[in-house]
C-alpha positions in Angstrom: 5.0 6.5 199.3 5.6 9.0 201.8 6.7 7.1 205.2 6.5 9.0 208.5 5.8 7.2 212.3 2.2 6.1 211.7 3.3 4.6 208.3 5.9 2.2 210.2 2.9 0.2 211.0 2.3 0.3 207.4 5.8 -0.8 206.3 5.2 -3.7 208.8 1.8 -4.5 207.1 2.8 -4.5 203.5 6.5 -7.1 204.6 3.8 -9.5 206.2 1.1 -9.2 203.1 4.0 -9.6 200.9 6.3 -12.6 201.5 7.0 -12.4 197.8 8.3 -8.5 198.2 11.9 -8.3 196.1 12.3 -4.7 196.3 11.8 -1.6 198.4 12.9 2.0 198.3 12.6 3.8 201.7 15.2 6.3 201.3 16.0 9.1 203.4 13.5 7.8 205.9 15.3 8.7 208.9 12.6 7.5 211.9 13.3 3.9 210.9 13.3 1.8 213.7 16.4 -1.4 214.0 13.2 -3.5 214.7 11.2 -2.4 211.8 13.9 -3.1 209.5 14.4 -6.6 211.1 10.6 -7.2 210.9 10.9 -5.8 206.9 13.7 -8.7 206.3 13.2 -11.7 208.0 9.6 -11.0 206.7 10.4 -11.0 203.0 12.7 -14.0 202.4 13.3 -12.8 198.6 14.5 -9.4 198.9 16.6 -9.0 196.2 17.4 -4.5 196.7 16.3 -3.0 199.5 16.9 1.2 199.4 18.4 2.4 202.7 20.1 5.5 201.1 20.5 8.3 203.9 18.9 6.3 206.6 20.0 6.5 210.2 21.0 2.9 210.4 24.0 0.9 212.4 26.7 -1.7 211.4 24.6 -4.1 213.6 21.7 -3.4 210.7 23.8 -3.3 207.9 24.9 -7.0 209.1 21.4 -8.5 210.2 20.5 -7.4 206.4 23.4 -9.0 204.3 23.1 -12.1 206.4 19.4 -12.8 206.0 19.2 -11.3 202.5 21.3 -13.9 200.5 19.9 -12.8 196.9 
C-alpha cells in the first residue's frame, strides 16, 4: 500500500479495525506523524514487527514503541 497524508487516516482506521494486527511495513514513509505512530501501537496490543525503515522518526518514538510493544 502506497501511504501518503490522506492515507494517515487510513493507517489509523486499519490499527482500530485490527486489534489483532502483528505486523506492518510502512517503510520510507516519511509524513508519519509521532501521534499516528502512537495511535498505530497502543492500538494493536500484539505487534510483534512493525517496519519503520527510513522513516523520519525520534528517540522519543523509538522508546514509546519498545515500551508498549513487549512481543
Amino acid at each position: 500500500m502506497n501511504f501518503d497524508k490522506k492515507n494517515n487516516k487510513d493507517l489509523i482506521t486499519i490499527a482500530n479495525l485490527y486489534h489483532k494486527l502483528e505486523c506492518l511495513n510502512i517503510s520510507s514513509y516519511t509524513k508519519l506523524s509521532e501521534i499516528l505512530i502512537y495511535n498505530i501501537i497502543y492500538s494493536c496490543p500484539k505487534f510483534q514487527h512493525f517496519n519503520l525503515n527510513f522513516c523520519e522518526i525520534t528517540d522519543i518514538t523509538i522508546k514509546a514503541i519498545a515500551s508498549s510493544c513487549l512481543n
